[in-house]
KOLPADREN-721615 format. One record per residue (C-alpha): x, y, z. Coordinates in Angstrom, 1 decimal. Example, Ala and Ser with C-alpha at 12.3 -4.5 7.8 and 13.67 -1.06 7.14 Angstrom:
<rs>
> c1/c2/c3
> 12.3/-4.5/7.8
> 13.7/-1.1/7.1
</rs>
This chain:
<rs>
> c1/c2/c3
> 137.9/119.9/137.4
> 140.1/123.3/137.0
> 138.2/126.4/136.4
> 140.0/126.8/133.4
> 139.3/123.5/131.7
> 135.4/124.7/132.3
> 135.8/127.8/130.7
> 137.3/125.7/128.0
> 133.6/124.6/127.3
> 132.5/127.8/125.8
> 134.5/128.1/123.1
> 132.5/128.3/119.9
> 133.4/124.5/118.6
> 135.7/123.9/115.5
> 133.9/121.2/113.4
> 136.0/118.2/112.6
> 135.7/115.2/110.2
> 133.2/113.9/112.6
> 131.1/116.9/112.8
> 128.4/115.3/110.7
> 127.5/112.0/112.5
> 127.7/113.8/115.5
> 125.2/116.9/114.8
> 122.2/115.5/115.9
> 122.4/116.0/120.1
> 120.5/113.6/120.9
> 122.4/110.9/122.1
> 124.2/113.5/124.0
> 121.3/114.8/125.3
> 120.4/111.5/126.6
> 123.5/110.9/128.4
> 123.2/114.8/130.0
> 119.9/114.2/131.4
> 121.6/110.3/133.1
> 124.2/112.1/134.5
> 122.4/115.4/135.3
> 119.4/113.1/137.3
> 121.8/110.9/139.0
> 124.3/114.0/140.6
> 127.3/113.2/138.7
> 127.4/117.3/137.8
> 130.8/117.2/137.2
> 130.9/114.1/134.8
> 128.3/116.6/132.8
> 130.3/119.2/132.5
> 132.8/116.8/131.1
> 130.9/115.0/128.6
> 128.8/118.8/127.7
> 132.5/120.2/127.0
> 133.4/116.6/124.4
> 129.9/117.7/122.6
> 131.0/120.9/122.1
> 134.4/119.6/120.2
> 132.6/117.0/118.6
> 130.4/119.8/116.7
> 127.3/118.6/118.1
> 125.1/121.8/119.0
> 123.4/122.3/121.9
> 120.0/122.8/122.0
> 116.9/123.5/124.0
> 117.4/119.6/125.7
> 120.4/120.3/126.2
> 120.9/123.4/128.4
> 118.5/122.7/131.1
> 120.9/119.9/132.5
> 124.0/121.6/131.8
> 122.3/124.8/134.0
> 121.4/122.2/136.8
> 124.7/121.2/136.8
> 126.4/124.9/137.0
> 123.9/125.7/139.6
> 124.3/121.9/142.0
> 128.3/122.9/141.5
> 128.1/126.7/142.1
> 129.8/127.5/139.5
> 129.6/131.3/139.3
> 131.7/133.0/136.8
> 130.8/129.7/134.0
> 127.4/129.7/135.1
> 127.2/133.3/133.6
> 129.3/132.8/130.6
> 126.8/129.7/130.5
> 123.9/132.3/130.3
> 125.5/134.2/127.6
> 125.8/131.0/125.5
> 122.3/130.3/126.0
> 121.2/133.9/124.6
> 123.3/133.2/121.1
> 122.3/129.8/120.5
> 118.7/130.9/120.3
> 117.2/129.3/122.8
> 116.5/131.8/125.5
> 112.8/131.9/124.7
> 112.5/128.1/125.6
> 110.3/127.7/129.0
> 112.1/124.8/130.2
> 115.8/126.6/129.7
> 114.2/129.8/130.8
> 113.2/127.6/134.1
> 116.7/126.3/134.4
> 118.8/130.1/133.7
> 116.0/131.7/136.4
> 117.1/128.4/139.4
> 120.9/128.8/138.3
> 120.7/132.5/138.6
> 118.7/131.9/142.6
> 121.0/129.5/143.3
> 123.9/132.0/143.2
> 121.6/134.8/144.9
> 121.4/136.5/141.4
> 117.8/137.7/141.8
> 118.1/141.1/139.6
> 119.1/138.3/136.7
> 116.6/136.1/138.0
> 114.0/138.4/137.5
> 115.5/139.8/134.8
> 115.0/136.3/132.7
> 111.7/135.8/134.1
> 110.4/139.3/132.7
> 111.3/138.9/129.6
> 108.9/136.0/129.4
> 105.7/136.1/127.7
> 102.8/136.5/130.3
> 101.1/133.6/128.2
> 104.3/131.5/128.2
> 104.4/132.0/132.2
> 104.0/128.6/132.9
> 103.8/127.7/137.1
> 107.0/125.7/137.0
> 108.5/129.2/136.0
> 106.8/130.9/139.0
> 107.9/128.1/141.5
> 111.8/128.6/140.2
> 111.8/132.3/141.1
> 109.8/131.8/144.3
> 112.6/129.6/145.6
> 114.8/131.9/145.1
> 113.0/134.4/146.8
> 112.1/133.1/149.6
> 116.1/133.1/150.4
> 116.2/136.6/149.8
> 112.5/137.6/152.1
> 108.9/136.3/152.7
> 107.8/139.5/151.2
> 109.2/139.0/147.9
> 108.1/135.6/147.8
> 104.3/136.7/148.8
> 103.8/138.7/146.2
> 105.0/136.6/143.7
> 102.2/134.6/145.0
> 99.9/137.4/144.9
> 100.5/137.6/141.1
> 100.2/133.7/140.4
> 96.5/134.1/141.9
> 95.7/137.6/140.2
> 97.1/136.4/136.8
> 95.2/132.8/137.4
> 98.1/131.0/136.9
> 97.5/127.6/138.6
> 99.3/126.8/141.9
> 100.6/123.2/142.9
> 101.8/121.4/146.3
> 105.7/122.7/145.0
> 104.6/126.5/145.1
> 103.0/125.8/148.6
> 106.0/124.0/149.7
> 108.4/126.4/148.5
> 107.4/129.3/150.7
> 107.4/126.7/153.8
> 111.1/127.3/154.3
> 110.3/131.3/155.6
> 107.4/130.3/157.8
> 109.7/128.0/160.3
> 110.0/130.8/163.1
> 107.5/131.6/165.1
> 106.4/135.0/163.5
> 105.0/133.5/160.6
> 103.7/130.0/161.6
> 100.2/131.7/161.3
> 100.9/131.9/157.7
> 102.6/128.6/157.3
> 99.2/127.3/159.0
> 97.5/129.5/156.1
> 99.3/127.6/153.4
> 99.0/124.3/154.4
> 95.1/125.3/154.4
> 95.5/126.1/150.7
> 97.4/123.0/150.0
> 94.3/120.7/151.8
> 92.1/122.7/149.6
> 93.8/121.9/146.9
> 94.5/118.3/147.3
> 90.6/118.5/147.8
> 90.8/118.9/144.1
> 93.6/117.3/142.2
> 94.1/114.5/144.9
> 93.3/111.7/142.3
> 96.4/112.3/140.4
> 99.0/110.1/141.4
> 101.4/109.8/138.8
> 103.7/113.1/140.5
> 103.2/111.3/143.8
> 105.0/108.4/142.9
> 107.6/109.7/141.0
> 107.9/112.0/144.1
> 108.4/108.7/146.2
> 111.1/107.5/143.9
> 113.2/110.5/144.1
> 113.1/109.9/147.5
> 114.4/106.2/147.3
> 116.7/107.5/145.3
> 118.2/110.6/147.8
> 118.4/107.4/150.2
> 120.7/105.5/147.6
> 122.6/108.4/147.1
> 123.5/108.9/150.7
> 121.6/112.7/150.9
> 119.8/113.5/153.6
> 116.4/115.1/153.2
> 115.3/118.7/155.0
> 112.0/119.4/156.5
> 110.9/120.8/153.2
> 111.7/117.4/151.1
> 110.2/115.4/154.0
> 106.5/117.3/153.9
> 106.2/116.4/150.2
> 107.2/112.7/150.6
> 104.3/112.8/153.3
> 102.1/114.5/151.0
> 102.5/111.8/148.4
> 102.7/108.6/150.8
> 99.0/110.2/152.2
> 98.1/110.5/148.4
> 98.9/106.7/147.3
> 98.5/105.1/150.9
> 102.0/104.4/151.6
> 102.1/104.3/154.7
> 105.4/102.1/155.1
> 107.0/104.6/153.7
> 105.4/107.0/155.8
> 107.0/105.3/158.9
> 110.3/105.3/157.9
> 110.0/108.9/157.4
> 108.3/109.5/160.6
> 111.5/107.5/162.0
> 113.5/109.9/160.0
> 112.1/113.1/161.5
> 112.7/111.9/164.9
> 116.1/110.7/164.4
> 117.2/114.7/163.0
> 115.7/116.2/165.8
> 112.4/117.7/163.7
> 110.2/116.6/165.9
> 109.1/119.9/166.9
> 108.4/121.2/163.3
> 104.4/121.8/162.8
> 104.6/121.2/159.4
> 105.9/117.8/159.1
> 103.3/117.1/162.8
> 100.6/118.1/160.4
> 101.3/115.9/157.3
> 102.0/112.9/159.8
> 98.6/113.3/161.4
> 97.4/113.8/157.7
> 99.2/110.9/156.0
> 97.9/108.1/159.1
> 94.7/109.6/158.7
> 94.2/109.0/155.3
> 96.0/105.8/155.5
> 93.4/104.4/158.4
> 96.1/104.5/161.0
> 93.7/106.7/163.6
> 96.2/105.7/166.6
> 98.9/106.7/165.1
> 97.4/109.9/164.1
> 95.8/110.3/167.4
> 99.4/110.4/169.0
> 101.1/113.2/166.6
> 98.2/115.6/167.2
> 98.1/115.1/170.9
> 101.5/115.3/171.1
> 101.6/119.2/169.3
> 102.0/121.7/172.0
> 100.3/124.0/169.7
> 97.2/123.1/167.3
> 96.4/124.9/164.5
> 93.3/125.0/161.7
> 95.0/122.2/160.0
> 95.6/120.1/162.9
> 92.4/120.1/163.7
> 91.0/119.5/160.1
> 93.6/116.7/159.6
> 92.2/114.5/162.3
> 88.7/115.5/162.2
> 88.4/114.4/158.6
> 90.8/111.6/159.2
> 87.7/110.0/162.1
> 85.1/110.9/159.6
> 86.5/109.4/156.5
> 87.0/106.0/158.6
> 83.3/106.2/160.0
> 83.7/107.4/163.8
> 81.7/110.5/163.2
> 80.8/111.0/166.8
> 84.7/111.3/167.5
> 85.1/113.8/165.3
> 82.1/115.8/166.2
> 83.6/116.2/169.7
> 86.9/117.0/168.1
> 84.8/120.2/166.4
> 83.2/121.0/169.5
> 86.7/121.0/171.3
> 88.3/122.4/169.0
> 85.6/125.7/168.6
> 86.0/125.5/172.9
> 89.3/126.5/172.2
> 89.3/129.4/169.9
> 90.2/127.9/166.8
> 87.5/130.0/164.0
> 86.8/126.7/161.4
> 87.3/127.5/157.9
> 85.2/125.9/154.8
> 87.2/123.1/154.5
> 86.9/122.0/158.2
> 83.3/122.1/157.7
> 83.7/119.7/155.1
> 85.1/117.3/157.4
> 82.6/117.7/159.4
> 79.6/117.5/157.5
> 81.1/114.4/155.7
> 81.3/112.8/159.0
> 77.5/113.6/160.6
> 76.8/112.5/156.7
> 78.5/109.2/157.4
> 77.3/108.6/161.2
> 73.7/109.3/160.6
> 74.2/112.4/162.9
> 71.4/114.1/160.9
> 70.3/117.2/163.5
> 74.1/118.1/164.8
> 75.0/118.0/160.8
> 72.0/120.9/159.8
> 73.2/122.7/162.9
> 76.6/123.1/161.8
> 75.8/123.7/158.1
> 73.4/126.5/158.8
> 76.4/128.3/161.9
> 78.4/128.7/158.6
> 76.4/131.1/158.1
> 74.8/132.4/160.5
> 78.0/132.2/162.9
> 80.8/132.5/160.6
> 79.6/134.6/158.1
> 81.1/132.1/155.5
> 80.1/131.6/151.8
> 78.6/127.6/151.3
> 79.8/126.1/148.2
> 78.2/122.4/146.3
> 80.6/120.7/148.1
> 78.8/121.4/151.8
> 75.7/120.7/150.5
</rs>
């Protein structure tokens, strides 16, 4: 597709003798969102371009495909007169096409526009799926930025999910910052501790995933860490395989991220061995290593295997955090280990100087 045929799409449409049966955008709509979800971008552009000439009028449906599609192609110079249409037709103050002009505009390192959009949103409109579209686009530009983005999500109390977590993943890869990615996947077991009974994302997350496969894309680290997420989440672990198959066969073996949610997802799935094997085989173990397969011998009734895992693990520096303790209270809970249980909860502490909650109780 020529660039000038696409700027042929903003012109402001002539109505024609078919104007009228063809003003509802609907039917278009539908079509958008097919083409837009299956990666046919340029077949969008296409059919947005024969709405426009049919008289049909785009509306808030409408323009979060057509930005996907601008931003997939990298389509600059459209993708702004794109923007521009959005702001006459009305329906800038639309969260979901506020969500897709803030991704476009990361996509083509436009954060000043990015930013831009987002502030001129409502702080009560400031929905999370907002706050994970600028993120991502920030963490291309620096952790900082990204962080205190973060920061504001928690001091405005606007809820975080496993995308917000995962989206600052890609800036913690090198070695400086693996403390914080270490952090983060703490927050994200935390989390899970409280929304893990919600499957419905989880499986549409695995059947995006099928569907990458179909398509012939090939997943990054990033992609592969949710997919483990949600196979630990639902119990998949056939799925869980392949992907472990997966990360070996692109060399990201050595990636502590996707080490952790392997040891997490067999866990949680029963498969101790399995589990066993990715943690032993991590040169370096951090807090979530250790709570992964702690909780993962507890959950499954071997309590004294996980108590020694504690032990070893404190023998080795590691300072356990509340959610650790969990694990292993749950497991001297499970294993009748009654007097090494009390010991534990009252070093919280005592020791650690840490604040108990119902949940250790």
């Amino acid at each position: 597709m020529s660039r000038q045929s696409l700027l042929l799409c903003f012109k402001t449409p002539q109505p024609t003798e078919t104007s009228s049966s063809a003003a509802s955008g609907a039917k278009w709509n539908t079509q958008l969102r097919q083409l837009s979800k299956n990666g046919q971008y340029k077949h969008a552009l296409l059919l947005y371009r024969q709405m426009l000439r049919s008289g049909a009028t785009p509306n808030t449906f409408t323009f979060p495909f057509i930005l996907k599609s601008f931003a997939a192609l990298s389509i600059h110079l459209t993708g702004k007169q794109l923007h521009c249409h959005v702001v006459k037709s009305g329906c800038l103050l639309e969260p979901f096409v506020q969500t897709a002009l803030i991704s476009m505009n990361s996509k083509f390192r436009l954060f000043h526009d990015a930013r831009k959009v987002f502030d001129e949103i409502a702080d009560s409109a400031r929905l999370t799926v907002c706050y994970n579209s600028l993120m991502s686009g920030f963490i291309q530009k620096s952790l900082s930025h990204a962080l205190l983005l973060l920061l504001e999500m928690r001091a405005k109390c606007v809820p975080l999910n496993t995308v917000t977590i995962l989206g600052l993943v890609p800036g913690c890869t090198i070695p400086l910052h693996l403390n914080l990615g270490s952090s983060l996947q703490c927050l994200v077991m935390k989390l899970g501790f409280i929304s893990h009974h919600d499957n419905g994302l989880c499986a549409e997350v695995l059947d995006l995933f099928r569907d990458m496969q179909c398509s012939g894309v090939h997943p990054d680290e990033v992609t592969l860490v949710g997919v483990l997420s949600s196979c630990a989440n639902l119990g998949e672990q056939r799925i869980g395989l392949e992907v472990e198959e997966m990360i070996k066969v692109s060399g990201f073996e050595s990636n502590p991220f996707l080490r952790n949610s392997l040891i997490s997802m067999y866990a949680r799935c029963g498969n101790l061995v399995r589990a066993r094997a990715n943690f032993d085989a991590m040169a370096e173990k951090t807090l979530v290593s250790w709570t992964a397969i702690i909780g993962g011998y507890g959950m499954h009734g071997h309590g004294e295997v996980a108590v020694e895992l504690f032990d070893q693990m404190i023998k080795e520096g590691i300072r356990p955090d509340k959610t650790v303790f969990v694990c292993v209270l749950t497991a001297c809970s499970h294993a009748g280990l009654t007097e090494k249980g009390l010991g534990y909860f009252y070093s919280m502490q005592d020791v650690y100087r840490l604040i108990l909650l119902s949940v250790h109780y």
